[in-house]
N, C-alpha and C positions, 0 to 999 in steps of 0.2 A: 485750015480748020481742023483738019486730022491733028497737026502736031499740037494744036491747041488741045486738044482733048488729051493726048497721051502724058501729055505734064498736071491740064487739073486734074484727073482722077487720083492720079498717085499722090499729088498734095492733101487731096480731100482725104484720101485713106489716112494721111499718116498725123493732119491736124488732129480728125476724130479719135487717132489711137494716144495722142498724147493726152487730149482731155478726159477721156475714159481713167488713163493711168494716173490721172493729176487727182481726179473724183475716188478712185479705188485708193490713192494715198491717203487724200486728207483723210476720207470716214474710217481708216484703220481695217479696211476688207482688203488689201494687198498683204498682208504678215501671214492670211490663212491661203495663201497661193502657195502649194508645196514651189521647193527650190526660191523664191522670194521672201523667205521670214526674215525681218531682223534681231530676229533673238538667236534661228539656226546660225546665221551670219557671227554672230558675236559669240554665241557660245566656239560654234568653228575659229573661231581667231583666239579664245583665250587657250584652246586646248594646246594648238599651234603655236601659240606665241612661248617664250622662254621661260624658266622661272624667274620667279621675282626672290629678292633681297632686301631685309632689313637690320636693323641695329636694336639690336636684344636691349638697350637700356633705353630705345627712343622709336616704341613700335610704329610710330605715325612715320617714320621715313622709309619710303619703300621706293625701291631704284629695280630697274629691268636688267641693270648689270651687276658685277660685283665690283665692291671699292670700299672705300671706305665712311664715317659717318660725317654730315658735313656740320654738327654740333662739338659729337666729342671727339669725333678721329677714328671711335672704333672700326676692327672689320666687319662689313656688312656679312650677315647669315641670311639662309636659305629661308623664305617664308612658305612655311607649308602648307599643302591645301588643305589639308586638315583643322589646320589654325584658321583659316581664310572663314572656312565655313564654319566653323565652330564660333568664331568672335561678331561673327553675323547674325540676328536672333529675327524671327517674322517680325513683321510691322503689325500684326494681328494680333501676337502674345502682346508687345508695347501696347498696343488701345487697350485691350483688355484688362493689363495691370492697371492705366493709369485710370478708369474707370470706376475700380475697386479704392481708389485713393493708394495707389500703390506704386514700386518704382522696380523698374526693372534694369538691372545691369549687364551688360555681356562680360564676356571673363579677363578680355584686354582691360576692361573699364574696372573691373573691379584689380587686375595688378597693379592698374597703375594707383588707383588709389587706396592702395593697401589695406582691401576689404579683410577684414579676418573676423572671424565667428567663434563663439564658445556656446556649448551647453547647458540651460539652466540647473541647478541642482541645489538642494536642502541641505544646509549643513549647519554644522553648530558655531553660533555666531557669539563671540565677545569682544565686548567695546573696551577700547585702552583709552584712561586718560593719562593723561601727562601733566604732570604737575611740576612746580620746583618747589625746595625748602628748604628752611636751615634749620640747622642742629642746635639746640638748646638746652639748658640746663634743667632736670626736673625739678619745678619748685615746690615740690609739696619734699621735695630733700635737700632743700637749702636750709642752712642756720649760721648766723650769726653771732661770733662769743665777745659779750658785754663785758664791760665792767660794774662790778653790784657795788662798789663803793671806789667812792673818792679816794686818789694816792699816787703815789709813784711806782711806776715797772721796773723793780729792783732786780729780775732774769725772765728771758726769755727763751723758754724752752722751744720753740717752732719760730725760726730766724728768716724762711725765704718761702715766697710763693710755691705751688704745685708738690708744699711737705704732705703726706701720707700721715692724718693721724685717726686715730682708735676714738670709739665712744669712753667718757669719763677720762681722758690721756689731759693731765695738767699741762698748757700750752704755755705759762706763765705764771710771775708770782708777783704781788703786790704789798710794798707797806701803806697803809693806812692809820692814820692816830684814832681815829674813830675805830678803827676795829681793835684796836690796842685796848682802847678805853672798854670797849662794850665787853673783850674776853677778862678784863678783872673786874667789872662788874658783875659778872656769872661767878666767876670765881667765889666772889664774895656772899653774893646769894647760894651758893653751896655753903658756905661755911655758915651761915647766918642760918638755914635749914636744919645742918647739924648739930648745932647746937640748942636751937629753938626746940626740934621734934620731939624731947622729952618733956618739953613745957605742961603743966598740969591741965592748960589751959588751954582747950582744943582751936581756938579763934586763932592764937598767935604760933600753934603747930604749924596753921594751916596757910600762914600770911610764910610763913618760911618755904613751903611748896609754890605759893603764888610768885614770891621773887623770885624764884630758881627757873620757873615756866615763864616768865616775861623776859629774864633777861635770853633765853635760850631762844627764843622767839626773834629777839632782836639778830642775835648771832646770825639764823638762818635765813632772815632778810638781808645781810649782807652775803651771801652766795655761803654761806659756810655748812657742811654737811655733817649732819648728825655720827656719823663715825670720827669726823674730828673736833666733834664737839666732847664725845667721850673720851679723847687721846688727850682733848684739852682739861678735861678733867680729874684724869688720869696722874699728869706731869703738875699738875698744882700752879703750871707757870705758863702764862698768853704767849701765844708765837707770833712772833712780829711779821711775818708775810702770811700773806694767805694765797695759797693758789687757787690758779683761777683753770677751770675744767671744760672741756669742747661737751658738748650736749650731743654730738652724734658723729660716727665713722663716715669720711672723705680725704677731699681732697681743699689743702689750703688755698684759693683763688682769690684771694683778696689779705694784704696783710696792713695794719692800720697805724702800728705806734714800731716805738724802738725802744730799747731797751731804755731806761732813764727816763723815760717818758713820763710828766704829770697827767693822769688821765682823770675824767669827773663820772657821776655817776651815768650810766647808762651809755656811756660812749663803747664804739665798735675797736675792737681787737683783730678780730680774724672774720673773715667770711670764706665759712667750709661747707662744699657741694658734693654730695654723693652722686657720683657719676658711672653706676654701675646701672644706671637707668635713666635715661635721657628722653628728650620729648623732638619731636620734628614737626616742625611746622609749616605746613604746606600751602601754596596758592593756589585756589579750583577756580575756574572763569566760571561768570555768573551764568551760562550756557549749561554746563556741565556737573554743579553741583548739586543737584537736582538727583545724579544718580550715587551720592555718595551717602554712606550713611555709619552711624556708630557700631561699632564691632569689625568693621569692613579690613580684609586682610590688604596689606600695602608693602610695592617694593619698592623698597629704597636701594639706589643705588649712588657709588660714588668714584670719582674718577681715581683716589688716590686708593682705589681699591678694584680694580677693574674685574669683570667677572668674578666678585663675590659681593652677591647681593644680599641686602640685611631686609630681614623680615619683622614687619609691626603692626599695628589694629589700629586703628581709627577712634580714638578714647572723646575727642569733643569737634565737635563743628560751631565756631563762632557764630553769634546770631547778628552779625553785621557783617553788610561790606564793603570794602574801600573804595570810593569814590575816584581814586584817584586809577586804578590798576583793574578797575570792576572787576575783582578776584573775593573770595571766600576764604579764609584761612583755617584747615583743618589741624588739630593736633592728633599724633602720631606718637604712641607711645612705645618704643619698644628695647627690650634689654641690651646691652653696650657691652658682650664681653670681651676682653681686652683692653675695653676703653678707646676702641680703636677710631669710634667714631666722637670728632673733635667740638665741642658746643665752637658755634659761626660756621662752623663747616659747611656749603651748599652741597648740596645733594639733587637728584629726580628724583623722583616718585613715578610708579607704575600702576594704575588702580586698574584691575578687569575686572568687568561688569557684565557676567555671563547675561545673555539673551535668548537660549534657547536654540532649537532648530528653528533657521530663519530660511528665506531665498535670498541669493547671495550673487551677486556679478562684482563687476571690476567697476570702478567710477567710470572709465571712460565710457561705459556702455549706456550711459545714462548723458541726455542734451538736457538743460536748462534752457529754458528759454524765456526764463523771466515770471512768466504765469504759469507753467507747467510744467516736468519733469518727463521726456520720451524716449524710449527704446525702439530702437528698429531692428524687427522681428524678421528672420525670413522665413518666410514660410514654404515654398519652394526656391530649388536652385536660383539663384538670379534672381528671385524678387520679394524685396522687403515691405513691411506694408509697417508704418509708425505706431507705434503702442504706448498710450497713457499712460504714466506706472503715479505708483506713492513711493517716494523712497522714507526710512527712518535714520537710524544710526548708521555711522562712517566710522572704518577703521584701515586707517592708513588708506589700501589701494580697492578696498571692496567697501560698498556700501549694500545696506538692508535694503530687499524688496519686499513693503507690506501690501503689495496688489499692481495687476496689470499684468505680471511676468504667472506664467506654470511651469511646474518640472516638466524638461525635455524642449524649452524652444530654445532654438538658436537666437542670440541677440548677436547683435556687429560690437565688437569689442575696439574697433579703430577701423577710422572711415565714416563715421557717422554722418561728418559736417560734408561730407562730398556727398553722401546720396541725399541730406535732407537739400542741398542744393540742386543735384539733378531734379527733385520733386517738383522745385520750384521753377527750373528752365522749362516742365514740360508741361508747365499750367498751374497757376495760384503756389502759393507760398507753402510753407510746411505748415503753419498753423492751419490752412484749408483743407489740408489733408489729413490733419490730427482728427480734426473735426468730422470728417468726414468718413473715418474710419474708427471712429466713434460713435456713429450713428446719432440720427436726431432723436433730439428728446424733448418734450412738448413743453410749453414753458410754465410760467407757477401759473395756476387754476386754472391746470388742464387743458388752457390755449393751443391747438396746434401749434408748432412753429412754423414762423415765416417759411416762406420757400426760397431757396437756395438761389442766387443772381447767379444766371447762367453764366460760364465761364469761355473764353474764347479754345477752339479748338489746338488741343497739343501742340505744342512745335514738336518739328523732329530734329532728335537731337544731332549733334553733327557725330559722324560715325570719325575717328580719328585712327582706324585700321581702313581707312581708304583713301585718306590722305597719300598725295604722292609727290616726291621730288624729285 
C-alpha cells in the first residue's frame, strides 16, 4: 500500500505539470516566462548562427555557406545585415499604403525591377514633325518656246537638254513662206505710204498709214519684233528666217524638234525652267496638319547633302487629301543656290512647332491603359500612389503633361508595369486603385455614388529576400 502511494503521487505531479505546460502553450502565456520565449530562442540562434550568402545577380538565393550560384555559377557574396533589415519593410507601413490605393516596394523589389525615378519640371516644349517631299520645279518659272508660224527649222541654236539660256537668247531660226509673203507685203505698204502721203487728198494719205499698220500688225502676230521689223525696213528686202526667241532665263529641260524639222503653228520647241527657285512638296498625315500653317519656316534636309540643311516657308497647303496615304500635301518654296537641289530629288522635312513652357517627362513614365493615361508618383521613399494625367503632344522620347503631374514630383520613369502589377497582387487591379486615388465623385444630378464592393483583404506579397536554397 505504501509503495502504491510512492509511485501515484509522483505520476499525479508530473501529468498535472504537463497539462499546465500543454494550457500555458496553446494560449501563448509560456513566451512571457523569462528563459522560455521563442523569439529569445530564435533571435539567440540567429546571432549565433553563420553568415549567410548570396549571388549579387539572383538576390532570392541565399545559402549558409559559401559556393557558388546554382542558376548562373557566380560566387556567392556576403549578405549583410544591413541589407537583411533594410529590404524588410513593417507589415503596418504595407496596410497603410495599400489602404491609401497605394503600393509599397522594399529596395530588393525595386532592383530588381529596375525602379528608377526622375523629377518633374517645366520646360520649353516643341513638337517636330516629319515629313517627306520631293523637289519640284517652280511653275510659276516654267515657259515653253512655240512656234508663231508654220515652216521648217533651218538652225538650231540650243542642240541638247540642261543648255543654259538668257531671256530674249534666239534658240532657233525658221523659214516660213507665209512670213516671206507677209514681210513684202509690209514692204510694199511702206512704199504705197510713200508715195500716197503727198496725196492732196487727205482719205487716200491715210489709207497709206492704214496698210503700213495692218501689214506690221500681221508681222508681229507671227512672233516678229518691232526692232526687226525696223531692220526690215531698213534693208528694203524680207529675211527668209525668222528667229525664234526664249521668253525667259533657265535652264533647257525639255528639247522638242531637230534641226530640219517641219514644225506647225503653236507647236513646242523647248521647255525652259528657272531653277534658281524651286518648290518642295511635302506629305503631312491628316493627324498633324492641323499644326502647320502658311509662312511656317521648314527644314529640309537631304541625303546627298548631309549636315547642310536647306531652309524654306510654307507658301500653300492643298485643300485636299489623299485618300490613299491620308497625307496633306504642303508646298515649300524656297531658293536653290547652286542649283544644288535636283527637281524629283526626295528629301525630309523638319517642321517645329514651339509650344511654350509645357511639363514634360519621358513617354515611358506614362501607362495607357486603354481609357486612361497614369503616372505613378512616389511620394515617399518606397511608396507610389497612381496619378491620372492628360497627356498632349509627343516628341520623340518626351511627351506633354496638361494635368495630373506638378513641378517637383517624382514619376517612375521604368518599372511602371511591375508596380501597377504588384497593386494588383495586393488587392483589385490598377484600375481600382486609379479610382480610388482619385477619390469619389458623385454622379450626374448630384447622386451620391454607389459605395464601393468591399474588397477581399491584401495578400501578402511573397518576400523573395527570404527565399532560401
Amino acid at each position: 500500500m505504501a509503495l502504491n502511494k510512492k509511485i501515484t503521487i509522483p505520476l499525479t505531479i508530473l501529468t498535472l505539470t504537463v497539462v499546465a505546460l500543454s494550457w500555458l502553450y496553446k494560449s501563448g502565456k509560456l513566451s512571457k516566462i523569462p528563459g522560455l520565449s521563442k523569439d529569445d530562442g530564435h533571435n539567440h540562434q540567429e546571432q549565433s548562427a553563420s553568415p549567410l550568402y548570396t549571388c549579387s545577380m539572383h538576390p532570392f538565393i541565399i545559402k549558409d555557406r559559401p559556393g557558388t550560384c546554382p542558376i548562373c555559377g557566380m560566387e556567392l557574396i556576403k549578405k549583410l545585415a544591413e541589407a537583411q533589415s533594410g529590404a524588410i519593410q513593417s507589415e503596418a507601413q504595407k496596410q497603410q499604403a495599400g489602404m491609401l490605393g497605394q503600393v509599397s516596394l522594399s529596395p530588393t523589389q525595386r532592383v530588381m525591377a529596375n525602379v528608377a525615378t526622375t523629377r518633374v519640371k517645366t520646360v520649353p516644349f516643341t513638337k517636330e514633325i516629319n515629313a517627306v517631299g520631293i523637289v519640284q520645279y517652280d511653275q510659276s518659272r516654267q515657259t515653253k518656246v512655240t512656234a508663231w508660224i508654220a515652216g521648217r527649222i533651218d538652225q538650231l541654236h540650243v542642240t541638247t537638254v540642261g543648255s543654259l539660256v538668257t531671256k530674249d537668247q534666239a534658240v532657233a531660226e525658221v523659214y516660213s513662206p507665209d512670213l516671206l509673203a507677209t514681210q513684202q507685203e509690209y514692204l510694199l505698204a511702206v512704199r504705197s505710204r510713200d508715195q500716197l502721203k503727198d496725196s492732196p487728198v487727205p482719205s487716200i494719205s491715210r489709207n497709206g498709214d492704214t496698210l503700213v499698220a495692218s501689214a506690221k500688225q500681221r508681222l508681229m502676230l507671227f512672233g516678229v519684233k518691232e526692232s526687226q521689223i525696223a531692220e526690215l525696213e531698213k534693208a528694203g528686202k524680207p529675211n527668209i528666217r525668222l528667229p525664234i526667241h526664249s521668253a525667259q532665263s533657265g535652264i533647257v529641260v525639255e528639247k522638242m524638234v531637230q534641226q530640219g524639222q517641219y514644225v506647225n503653228v503653236g507647236e513646242t520647241l523647248f521647255n525652259v525652267a528657272d531653277l534658281s527657285t524651286v518648290w518642295v512638296e511635302i506629305e503631312v498625315y491628316e493627324n498633324e496638319f492641323s499644326a502647320i500653317h502658311i509662312g511656317q519656316q521648314v527644314e529640309i534636309r537631304s541625303q546627298s547633302f548631309p549636315g547642310k540643311p536647306f531652309v524654306g516657308r510654307i507658301s500653300f497647303i492643298y485643300p485636299f487629301l489623299d485618300p490613299k496615304t491620308r497625307t496633306v500635301k504642303a508646298r515649300v518654296e524656297m531658293p536653290n543656290q547652286g542649283m544644288k537641289l535636283k527637281p524629283d530629288m526626295f528629301v525630309n522635312a523638319i517642321i517645329k512647332v514651339p509650344l511654350g513652357a509645357s511639363i514634360v517627362v519621358p513617354t515611358t513614365a506614362v501607362m495607357d491603359t486603354g481609357k486612361r493615361q497614369v503616372a505613378w508618383v512616389e511620394t515617399a521613399p518606397g511608396i507610389f500612389e497612381p496619378r491620372e494625367v492628360q497627356v498632349g503632344q509627343q516628341n520623340g522620347d518626351s511627351i506633354q503633361i496638361l494635368s495630373g503631374l506638378k513641378n517637383g514630383d517624382k514619376v517612375a520613369v521604368s518599372g511602371g508595369y511591375l508596380i501597377d502589377s504588384e497593386a494588383q497582387l495586393r488587392g483589385g487591379g490598377g484600375d481600382e486603385h486609379r479610382n480610388h486615388a482619385g477619390g469619389s465623385r458623385p454622379e450626374a444630378g448630384g447622386q451620391p455614388a454607389a459605395a464601393p464592393v468591399p474588397t477581399a483583404a491584401p495578400r501578402k506579397t511573397l518576400k523573395m529576400d527570404d527565399m532560401k536554397m
